[in-house]
MDAnalysis code that builds the backbone (N, CA, C; Angstrom):
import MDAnalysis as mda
import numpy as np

u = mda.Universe.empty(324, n_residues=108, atom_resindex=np.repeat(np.arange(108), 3), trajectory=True)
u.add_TopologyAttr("name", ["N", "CA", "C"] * 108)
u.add_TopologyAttr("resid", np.arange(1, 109))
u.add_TopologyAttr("resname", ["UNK", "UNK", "UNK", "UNK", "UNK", "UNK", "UNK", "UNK", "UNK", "UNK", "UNK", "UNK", "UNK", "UNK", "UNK", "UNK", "UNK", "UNK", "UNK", "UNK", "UNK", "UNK", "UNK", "UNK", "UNK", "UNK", "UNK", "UNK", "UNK", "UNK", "UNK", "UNK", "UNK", "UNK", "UNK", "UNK", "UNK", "UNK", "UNK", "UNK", "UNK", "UNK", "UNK", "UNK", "UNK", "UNK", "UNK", "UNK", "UNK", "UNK", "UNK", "UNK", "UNK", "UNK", "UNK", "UNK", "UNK", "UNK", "UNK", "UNK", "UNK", "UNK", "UNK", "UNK", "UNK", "UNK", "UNK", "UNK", "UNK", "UNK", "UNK", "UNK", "UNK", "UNK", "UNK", "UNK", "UNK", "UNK", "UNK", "UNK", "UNK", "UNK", "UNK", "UNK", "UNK", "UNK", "UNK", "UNK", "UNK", "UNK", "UNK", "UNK", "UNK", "UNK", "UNK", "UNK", "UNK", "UNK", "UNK", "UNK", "UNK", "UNK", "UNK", "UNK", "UNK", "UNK", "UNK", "UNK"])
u.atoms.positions = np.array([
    [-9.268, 47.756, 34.915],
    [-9.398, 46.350, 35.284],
    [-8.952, 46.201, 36.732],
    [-9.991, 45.448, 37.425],
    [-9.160, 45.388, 38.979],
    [-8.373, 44.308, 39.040],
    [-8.129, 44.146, 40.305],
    [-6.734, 43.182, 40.758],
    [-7.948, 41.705, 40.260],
    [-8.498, 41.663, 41.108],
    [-9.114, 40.375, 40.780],
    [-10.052, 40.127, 39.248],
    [-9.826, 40.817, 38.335],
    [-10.494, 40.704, 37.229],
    [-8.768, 40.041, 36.569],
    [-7.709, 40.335, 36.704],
    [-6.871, 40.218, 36.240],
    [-6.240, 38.842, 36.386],
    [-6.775, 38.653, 37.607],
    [-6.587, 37.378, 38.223],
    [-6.935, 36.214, 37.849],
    [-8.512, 36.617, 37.405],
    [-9.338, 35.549, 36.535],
    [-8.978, 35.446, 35.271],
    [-8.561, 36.820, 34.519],
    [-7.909, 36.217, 33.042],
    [-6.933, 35.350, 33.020],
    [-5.467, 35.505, 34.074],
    [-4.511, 34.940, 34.139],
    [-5.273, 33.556, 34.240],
    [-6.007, 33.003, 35.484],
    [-6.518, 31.478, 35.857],
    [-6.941, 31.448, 34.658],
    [-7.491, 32.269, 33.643],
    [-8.559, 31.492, 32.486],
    [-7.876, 31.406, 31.613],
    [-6.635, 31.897, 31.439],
    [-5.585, 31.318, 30.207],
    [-4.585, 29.997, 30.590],
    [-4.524, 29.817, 31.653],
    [-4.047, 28.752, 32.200],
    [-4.817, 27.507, 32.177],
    [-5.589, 27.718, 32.599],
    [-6.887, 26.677, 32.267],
    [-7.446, 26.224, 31.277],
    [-6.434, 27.303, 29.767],
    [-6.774, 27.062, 28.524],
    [-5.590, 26.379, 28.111],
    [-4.390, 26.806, 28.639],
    [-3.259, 25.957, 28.527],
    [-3.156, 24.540, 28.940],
    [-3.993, 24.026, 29.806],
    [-4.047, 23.098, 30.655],
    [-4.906, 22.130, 29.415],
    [-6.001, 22.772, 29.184],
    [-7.176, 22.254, 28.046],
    [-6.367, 21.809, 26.953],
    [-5.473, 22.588, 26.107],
    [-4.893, 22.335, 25.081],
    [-3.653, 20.940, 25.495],
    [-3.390, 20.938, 26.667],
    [-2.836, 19.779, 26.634],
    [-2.986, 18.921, 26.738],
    [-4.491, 18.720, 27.274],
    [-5.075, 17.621, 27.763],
    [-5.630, 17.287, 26.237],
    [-5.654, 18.322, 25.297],
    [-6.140, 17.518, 23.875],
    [-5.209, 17.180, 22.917],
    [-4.378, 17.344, 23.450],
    [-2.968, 16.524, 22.781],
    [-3.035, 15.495, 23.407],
    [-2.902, 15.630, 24.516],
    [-2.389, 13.789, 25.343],
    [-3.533, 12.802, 25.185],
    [-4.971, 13.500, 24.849],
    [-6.029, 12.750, 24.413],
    [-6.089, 12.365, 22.642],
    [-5.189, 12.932, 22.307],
    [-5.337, 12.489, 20.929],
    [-4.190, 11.272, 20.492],
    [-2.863, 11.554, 21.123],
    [-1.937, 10.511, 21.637],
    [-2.667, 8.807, 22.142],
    [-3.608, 9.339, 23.359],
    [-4.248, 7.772, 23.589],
    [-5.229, 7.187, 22.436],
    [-5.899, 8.293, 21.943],
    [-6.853, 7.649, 21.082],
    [-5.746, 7.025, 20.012],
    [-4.509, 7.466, 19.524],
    [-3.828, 7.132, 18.338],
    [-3.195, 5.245, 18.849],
    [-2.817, 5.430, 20.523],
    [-2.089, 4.390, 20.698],
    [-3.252, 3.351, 20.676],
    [-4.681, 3.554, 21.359],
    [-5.656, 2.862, 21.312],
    [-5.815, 2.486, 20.246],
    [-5.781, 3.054, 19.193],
    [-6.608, 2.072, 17.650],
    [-5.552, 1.781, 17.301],
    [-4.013, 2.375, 17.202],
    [-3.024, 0.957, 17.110],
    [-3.113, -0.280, 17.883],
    [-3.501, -0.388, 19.195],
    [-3.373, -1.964, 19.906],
    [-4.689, -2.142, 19.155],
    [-5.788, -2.013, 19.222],
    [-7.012, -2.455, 18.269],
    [-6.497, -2.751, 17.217],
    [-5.357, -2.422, 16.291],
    [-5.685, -3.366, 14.617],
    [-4.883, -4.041, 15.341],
    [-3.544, -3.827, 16.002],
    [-2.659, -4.835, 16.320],
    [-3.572, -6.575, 16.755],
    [-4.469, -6.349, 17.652],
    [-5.256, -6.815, 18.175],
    [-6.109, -7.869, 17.225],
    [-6.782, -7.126, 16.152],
    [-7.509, -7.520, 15.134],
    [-6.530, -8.653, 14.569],
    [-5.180, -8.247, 13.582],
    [-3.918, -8.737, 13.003],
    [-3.564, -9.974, 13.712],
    [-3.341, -9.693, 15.409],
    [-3.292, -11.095, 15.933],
    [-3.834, -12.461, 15.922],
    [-5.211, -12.166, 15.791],
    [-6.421, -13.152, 15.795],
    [-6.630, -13.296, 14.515],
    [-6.746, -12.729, 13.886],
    [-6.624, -13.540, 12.268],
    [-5.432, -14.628, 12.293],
    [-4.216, -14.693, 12.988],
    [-2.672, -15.294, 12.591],
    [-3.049, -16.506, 13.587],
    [-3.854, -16.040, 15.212],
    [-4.190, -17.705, 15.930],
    [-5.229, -18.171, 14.880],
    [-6.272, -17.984, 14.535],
    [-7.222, -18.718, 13.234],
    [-6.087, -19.224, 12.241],
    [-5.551, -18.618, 11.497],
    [-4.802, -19.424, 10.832],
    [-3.751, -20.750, 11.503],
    [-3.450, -20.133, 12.440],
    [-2.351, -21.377, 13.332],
    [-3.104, -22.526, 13.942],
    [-4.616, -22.005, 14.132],
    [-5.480, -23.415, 14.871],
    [-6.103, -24.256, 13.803],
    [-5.813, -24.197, 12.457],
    [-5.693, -24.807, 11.491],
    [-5.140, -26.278, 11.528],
    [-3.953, -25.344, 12.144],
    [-2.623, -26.732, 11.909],
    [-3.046, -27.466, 13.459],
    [-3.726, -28.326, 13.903],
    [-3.930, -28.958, 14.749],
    [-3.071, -30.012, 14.951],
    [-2.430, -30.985, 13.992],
    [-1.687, -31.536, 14.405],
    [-0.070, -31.434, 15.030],
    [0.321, -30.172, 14.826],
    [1.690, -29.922, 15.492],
    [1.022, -29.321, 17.251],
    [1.797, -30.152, 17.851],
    [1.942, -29.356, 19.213],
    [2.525, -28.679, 19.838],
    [3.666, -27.869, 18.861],
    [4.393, -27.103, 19.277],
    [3.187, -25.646, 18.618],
    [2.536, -26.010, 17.742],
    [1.152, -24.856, 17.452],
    [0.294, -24.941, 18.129],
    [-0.226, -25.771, 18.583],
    [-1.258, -26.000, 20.154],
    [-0.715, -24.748, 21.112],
    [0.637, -25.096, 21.538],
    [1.200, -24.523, 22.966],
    [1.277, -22.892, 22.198],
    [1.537, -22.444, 21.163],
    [1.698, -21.428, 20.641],
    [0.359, -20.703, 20.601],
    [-0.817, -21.379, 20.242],
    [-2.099, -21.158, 20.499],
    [-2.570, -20.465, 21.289],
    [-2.543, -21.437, 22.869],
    [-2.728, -20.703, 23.858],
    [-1.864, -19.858, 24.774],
    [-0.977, -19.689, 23.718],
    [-0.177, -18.069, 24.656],
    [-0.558, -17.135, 24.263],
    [-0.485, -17.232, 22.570],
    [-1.040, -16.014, 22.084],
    [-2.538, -15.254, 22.285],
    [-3.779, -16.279, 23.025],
    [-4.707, -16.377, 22.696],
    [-4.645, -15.933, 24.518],
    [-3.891, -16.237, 25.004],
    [-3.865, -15.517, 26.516],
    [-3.198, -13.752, 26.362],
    [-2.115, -13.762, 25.713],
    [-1.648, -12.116, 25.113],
    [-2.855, -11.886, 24.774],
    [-3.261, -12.236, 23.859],
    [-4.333, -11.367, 23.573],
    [-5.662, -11.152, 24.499],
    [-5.550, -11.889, 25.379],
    [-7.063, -11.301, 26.811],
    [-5.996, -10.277, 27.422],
    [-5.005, -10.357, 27.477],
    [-4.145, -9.365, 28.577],
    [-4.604, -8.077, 27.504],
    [-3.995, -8.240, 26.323],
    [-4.213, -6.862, 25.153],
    [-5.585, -6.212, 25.139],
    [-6.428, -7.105, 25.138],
    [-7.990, -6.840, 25.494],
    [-8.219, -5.640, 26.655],
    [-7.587, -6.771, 27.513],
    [-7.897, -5.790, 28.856],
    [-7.256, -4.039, 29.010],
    [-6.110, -4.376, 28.759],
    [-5.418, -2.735, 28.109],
    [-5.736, -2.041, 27.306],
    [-6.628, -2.583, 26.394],
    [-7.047, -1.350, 25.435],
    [-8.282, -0.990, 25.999],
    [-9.065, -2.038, 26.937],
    [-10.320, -1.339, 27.291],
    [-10.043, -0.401, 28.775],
    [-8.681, -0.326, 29.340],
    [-8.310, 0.546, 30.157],
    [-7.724, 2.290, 29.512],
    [-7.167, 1.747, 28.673],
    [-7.168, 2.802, 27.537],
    [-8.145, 3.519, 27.348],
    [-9.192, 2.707, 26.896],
    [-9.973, 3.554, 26.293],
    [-10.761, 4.300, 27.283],
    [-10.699, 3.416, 28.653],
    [-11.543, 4.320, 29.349],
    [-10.750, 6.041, 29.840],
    [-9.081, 5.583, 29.644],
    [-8.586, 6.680, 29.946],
    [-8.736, 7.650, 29.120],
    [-9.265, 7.180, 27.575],
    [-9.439, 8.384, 26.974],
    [-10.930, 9.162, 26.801],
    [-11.941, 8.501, 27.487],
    [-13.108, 8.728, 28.109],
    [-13.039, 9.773, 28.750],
    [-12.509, 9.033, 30.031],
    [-11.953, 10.035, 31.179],
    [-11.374, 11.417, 30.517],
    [-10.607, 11.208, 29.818],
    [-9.778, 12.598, 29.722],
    [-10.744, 13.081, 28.553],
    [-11.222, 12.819, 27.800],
    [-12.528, 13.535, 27.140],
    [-13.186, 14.277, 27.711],
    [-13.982, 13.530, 29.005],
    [-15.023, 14.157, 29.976],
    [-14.115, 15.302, 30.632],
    [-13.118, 15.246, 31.194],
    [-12.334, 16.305, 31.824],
    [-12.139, 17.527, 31.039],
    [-11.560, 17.230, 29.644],
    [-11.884, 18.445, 28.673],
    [-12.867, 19.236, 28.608],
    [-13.897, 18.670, 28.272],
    [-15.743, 18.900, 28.305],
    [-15.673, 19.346, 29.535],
    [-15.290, 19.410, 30.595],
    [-15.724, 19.861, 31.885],
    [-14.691, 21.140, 31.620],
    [-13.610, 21.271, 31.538],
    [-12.767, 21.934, 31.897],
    [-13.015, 23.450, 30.733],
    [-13.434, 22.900, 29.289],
    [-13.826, 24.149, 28.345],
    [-15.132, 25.038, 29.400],
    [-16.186, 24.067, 29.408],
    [-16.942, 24.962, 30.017],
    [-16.713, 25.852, 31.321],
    [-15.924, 25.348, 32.282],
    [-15.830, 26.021, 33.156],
    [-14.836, 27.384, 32.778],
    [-13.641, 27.097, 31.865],
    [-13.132, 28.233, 30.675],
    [-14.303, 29.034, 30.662],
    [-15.896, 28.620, 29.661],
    [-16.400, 29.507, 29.370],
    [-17.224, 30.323, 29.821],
    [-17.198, 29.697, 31.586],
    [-18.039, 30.535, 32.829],
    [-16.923, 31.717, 33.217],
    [-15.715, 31.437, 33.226],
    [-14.638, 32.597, 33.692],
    [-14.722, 33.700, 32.799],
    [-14.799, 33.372, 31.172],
    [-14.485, 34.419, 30.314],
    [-15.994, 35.141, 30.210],
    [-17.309, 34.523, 30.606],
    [-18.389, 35.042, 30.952],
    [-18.266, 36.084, 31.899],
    [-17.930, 35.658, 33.231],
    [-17.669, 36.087, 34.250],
    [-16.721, 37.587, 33.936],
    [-15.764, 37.556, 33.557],
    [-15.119, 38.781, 33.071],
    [-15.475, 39.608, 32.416],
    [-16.633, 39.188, 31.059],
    [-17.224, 40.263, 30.176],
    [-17.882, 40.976, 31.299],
    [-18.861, 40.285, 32.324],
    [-19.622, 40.804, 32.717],
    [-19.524, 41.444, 34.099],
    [-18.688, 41.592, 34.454],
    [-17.556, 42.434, 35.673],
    [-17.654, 44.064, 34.437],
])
């Protein structure tokens, strides 16, 4: 094996180490993502029930806070999710280029 064949195994196990973590920390967002999603869901069922009670105005003002939390929550889970997009696509990029190195080595 030469110096630089050795070189490329080392980069291509690293790059597998790198992969495997990136599919942990991608499985982490997807887990926190569909928790704020039911959380999300759970919320808006509880303002429907509270915009019921129309005549208290201390449920009015309660209304529209929660109903503002929840566009902020909106917006974070769809940043989320794009982060777990993102780090999807990076995986997918990052196996294959794994499987051009370990190509690359058979065929050295």
């Amino acid at each position: 094996m030469t110096a630089s064949s050795s070189i490329q195994v080392k980069l291509t196990g690293l790059v597998k180490q790198e992969v495997e973590k990136d599919v942990v920390m991608e499985k982490k967002l997807r887990k926190v993502c569909l928790e704020l999603i039911e959380a999300y869901k759970n919320r808006r069922k509880e303002i429907r029930k509270l915009e019921k009670r129309t005549s208290d105005h201390f449920v009015e003002g309660a209304v529209r806070m929660l109903k503002k939390v929840q566009d902020r929550d909106w917006e974070r889970i769809m940043r989320l999710q794009i982060m777990v997009n993102q780090s999807d696509i990076s995986i997918k990029e990052k196996n294959f280029c794994v499987g051009n190195m370990e190509l690359s080595i058979v065929l050295d």
